[in-house]
N, C-alpha and C positions, 0 to 999 in steps of 0.2 A: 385881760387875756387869760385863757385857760390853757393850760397844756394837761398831759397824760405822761406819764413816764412809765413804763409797763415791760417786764420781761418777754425775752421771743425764745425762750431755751427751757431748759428744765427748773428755774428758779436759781436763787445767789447769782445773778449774773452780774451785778455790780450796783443796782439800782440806787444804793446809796449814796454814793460815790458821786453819782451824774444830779444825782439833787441835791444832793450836797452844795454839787457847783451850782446847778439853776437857782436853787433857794436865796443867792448873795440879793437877788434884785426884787425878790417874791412879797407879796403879800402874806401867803398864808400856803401852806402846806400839809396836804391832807393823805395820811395813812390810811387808805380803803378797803384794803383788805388782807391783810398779812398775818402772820399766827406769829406766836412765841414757841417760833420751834429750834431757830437757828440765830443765834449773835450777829449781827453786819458790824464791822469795821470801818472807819472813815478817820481821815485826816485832815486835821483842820490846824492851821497854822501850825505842827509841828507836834499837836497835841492829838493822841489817839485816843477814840471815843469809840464804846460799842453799843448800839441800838438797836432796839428788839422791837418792841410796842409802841417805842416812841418815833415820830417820823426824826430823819439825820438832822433837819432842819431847826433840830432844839438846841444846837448850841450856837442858835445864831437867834440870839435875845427881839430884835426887830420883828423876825417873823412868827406870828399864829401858827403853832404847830396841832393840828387837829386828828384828833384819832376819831375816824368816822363810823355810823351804825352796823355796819358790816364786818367789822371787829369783833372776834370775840376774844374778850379780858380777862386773864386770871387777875384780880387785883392785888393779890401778893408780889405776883410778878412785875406789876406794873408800881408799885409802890419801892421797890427792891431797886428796878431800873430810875428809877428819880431820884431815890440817895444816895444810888451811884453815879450819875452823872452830878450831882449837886457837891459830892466831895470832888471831883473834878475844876468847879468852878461854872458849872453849868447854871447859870439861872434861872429856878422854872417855878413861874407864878402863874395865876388864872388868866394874866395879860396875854402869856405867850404860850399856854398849852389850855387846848379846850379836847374833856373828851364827851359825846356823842351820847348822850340822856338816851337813846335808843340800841347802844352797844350792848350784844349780850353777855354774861358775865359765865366763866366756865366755874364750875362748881365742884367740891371734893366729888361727888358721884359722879361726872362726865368724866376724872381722869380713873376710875375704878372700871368701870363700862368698856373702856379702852384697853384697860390690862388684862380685864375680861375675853374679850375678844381676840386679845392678842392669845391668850391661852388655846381658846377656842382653834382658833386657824391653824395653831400647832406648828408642822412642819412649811406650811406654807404661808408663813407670819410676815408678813412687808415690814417689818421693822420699824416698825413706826415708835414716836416718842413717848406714847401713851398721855399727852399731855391734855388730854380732854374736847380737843379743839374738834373733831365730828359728832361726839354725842350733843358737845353744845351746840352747835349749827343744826343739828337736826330737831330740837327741840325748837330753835328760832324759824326754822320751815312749818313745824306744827305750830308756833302762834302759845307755846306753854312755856318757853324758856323765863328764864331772869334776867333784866334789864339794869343798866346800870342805875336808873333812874327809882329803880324798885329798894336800889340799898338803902335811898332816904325814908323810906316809910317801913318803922318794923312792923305794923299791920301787913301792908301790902306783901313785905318779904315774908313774911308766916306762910299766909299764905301761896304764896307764888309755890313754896319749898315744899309746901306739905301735896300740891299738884301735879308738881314735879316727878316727887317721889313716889305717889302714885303707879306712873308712869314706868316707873324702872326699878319695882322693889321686886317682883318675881324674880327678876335676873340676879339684881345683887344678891339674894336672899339664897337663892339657890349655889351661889359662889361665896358667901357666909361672908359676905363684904355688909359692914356694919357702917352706920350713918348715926354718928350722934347730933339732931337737930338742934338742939340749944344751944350747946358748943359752936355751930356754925351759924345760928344766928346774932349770937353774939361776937362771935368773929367777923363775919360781914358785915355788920352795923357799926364795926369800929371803922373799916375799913371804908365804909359811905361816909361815916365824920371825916376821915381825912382828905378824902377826895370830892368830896361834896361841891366845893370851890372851883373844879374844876369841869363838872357834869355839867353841860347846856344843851340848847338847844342849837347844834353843829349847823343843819340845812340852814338854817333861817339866819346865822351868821354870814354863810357864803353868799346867800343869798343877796344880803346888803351889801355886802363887798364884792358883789360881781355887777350892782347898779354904775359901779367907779368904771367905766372898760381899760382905765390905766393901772390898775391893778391886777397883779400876774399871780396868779393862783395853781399851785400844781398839785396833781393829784397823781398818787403815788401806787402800785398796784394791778393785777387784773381785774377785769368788773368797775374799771374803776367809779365812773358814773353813777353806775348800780349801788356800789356799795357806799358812795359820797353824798345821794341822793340829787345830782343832777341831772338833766337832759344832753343828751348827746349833743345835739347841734349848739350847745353853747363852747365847744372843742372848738379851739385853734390850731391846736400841733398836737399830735402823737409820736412819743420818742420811747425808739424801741428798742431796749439793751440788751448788751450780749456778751459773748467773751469769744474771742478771738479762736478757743478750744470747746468744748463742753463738758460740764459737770455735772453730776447728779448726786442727790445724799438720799439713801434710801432704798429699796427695793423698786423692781418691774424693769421695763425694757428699757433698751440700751445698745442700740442698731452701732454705734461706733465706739463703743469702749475700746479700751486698751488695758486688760486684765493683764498685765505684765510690766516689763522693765519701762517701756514709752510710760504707761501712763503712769508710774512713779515717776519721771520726769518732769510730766505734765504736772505731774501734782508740786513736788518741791521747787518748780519755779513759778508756779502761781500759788504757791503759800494757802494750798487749797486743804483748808484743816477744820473742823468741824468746834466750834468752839462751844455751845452746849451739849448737845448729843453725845460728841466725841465718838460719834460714827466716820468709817473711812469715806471720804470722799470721792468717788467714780470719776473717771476724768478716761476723756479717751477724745478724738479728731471733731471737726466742726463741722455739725451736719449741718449745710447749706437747705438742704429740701425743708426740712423741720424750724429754721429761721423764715426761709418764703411763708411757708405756710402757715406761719403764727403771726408775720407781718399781715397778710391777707387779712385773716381773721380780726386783726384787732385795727385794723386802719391808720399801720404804721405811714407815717410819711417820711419817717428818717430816722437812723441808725447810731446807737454810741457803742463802740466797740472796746470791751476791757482788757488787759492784760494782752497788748500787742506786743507788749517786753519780754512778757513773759515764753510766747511761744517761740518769739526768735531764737532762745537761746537751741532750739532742737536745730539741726543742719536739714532736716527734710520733713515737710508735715504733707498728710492726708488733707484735703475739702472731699467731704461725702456729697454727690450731686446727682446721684440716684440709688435705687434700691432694684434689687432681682430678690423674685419670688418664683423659686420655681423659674421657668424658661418667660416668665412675665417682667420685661422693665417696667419702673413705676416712677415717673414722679413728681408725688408727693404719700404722701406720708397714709399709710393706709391703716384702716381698724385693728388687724393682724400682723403690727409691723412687727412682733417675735417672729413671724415666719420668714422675715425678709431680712437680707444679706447685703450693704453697703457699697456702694462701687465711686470708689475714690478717681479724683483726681491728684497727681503730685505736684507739690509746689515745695521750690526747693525755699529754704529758709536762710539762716544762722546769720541774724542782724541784731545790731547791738540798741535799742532803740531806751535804754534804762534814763539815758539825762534829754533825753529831747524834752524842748517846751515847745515847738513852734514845729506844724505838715512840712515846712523847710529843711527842717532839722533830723529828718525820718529819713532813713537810709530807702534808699529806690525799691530795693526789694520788699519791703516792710509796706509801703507806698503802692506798689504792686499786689499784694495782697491784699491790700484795704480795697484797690478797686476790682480786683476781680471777685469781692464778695458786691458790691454794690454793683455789677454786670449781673451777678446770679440772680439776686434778690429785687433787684431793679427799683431799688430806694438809695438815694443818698446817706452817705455817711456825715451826721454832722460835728461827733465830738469823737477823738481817742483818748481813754483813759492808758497812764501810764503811774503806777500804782494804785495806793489807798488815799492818795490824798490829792483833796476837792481841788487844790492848785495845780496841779499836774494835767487837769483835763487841756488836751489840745482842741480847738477848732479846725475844722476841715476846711478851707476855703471851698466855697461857691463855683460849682462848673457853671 
């Protein structure tokens, strides 16, 4: 069995959390495509773990946790995030972590290109983390990047480096950004010994372990296919996460923010805090149109919905279920949605829904909003997350 577990919102929608729970029964667990931009949180027996590179499903020793080609790696970061989970008590050997001999590797000059640029744009800077992660994807579309598989051979990495640089020495040069090559080939070559053991050949693992059909593999991400290197029609389920409110980290649009006292609200009851960056969090009402429409897009066929605890505690919330532009209704989500204006419906709130375990256990009106998002969207809701931790997820029963 294959699943998909994929955001429908602006990203951090809880994704960890829902695989966290799906992973208890899994095969193998594959990270498709996600950056090291942002910390995820999960709870696992009582024990709090944060995950960045690694899929959540590494603290649960049984399952192959795979970081697949479509990755790109800083591997400091990704050596940093192992010996913090291993002083945890996390066990992570080549049994249970394989990462993707085809993963590209983000490089001291992709996070310089970034700080570059941020300069450049100036007043109109998106805020970005400068952590390298678009120069290196754009080198992996031109076919010139570094592979993980390139750290094992210092010939190969020579040259890969000195190709690279090529590429992008006008820029740095004229930004007096300095590249000492030796230094970083000897740095990365440490860096291939130690992870060496872990570098495979990712396709051609799932591929065996997808000849089993009793083996449940989930792949984790947007793209996710794409970036895991499988065929669509081998998808069983797509589960499409969310939060109960919306948040966003970073710059650009943002049809229902709440720039005021709400959405510091929104933010202190869903513990909505940026834990690398330490950017503010954007938090503002649940735009329904922009869930439809990413459900569409990605072939959701059911819903996990996060932090329902958390928006009870407001007494009255906004659902966004169209947009006005101008004397134009709209809906779904259009190219130019800074020009367009939100038009809410009210849905009173204030439900205490913090110790339930069981759709039983969910106060009517909590209950009530869970299905008039699955009337909007017209997909079933199959889990409620009620925190961070993977035991807390509720199942919806089956209409």
């Amino acid at each position: 069995m294959l699943k998909i577990i994929t955001g429908v919102q602006c990203g951090n929608e809880g994704k960890e959390t829902v695989t966290s729970y799906e992973s208890l029964n899994a095969k193998a667990v594959v990270r498709c495509a996600e950056v090291n931009s942002e910390e995820h949180t999960i709870l696992v027996k009582g024990q709090r773990y944060t995950v960045n590179l690694l899929p959540s499903s590494i603290t649960n020793p049984e399952v192959c946790s795979i970081i697949a080609p479509d990755v790109p790696i800083n591997p400091k970061v990704l050596l940093e995030e192992i010996e913090s989970m291993r002083q945890k008590g996390v066990k992570i050997t080549p049994e249970n972590l394989a990462i993707s001999q085809k993963a590209h590797v983000i490089m001291p000059w992709h996070i310089m290109l970034d700080e570059i640029r941020e300069l450049i744009r100036g007043d109109k800077s998106r805020g970005t983390v400068s952590n390298g992660v678009e120069p290196c994807c754009e080198e992996n579309c031109r076919h010139t990047g570094i592979r993980m598989i390139d750290l094992l051979s210092e010939e190969d990495f020579r040259e890969k480096i000195e190709d690279s640089l090529k590429m992008n020495e006008i820029i740095l040069c004229a930004y007096s950004r300095i590249v000492d090559v030796q230094e970083i080939l000897e740095t990365y070559l440490e860096y291939g010994k130690v992870l060496a053991p872990f570098i495979k050949n990712t396709t051609e693992m799932l591929k065996k372990m997808m000849k089993d059909s009793k083996n449940k593999i989930i792949l984790v991400g947007n793209q996710a296919c794409t970036g895991a290197e499988i065929g669509p029609t081998y998808v069983d389920e797509v589960i499409g996460v969310m939060k109960a409110y919306t948040s966003k980290i970073g710059e650009g649009p943002f049809p229902t923010e709440e720039n005021n006292e709400i959405g510091n609200l929104i933010r202190e009851a869903g513990h909505e805090h940026s834990n690398i960056t330490k950017r503010l969090v954007r938090c503002g009402w649940l735009d329904l149109v922009m869930v439809r429409d990413e459900v569409f897009k990605k072939g959701v066929k059911c819903l996990a919905i996060n932090n329902l605890d958390a928006i009870g505690k407001l007494k009255k919330v906004q659902l966004c279920i169209a947009y006005r532009r101008k004397s134009e209704l709209l809906n779904t989500v259009p190219a130019d949605i800074e020009n367009c204006q939100p038009m809410y419906k009210t849905f009173f709130a204030g439900w205490d829904a913090s110790e339930c375990k069981t759709w039983g256990e969910i106060p009517d009106r909590a209950r009530s909003f869970v299905q008039e998002i699955e009337n909007f969207v017209k997909v079933p809701v199959k889990y409620i997350g009620i925190g961070p931790e993977n035991s807390r997820v509720i199942i919806r029963p089956t209409r």
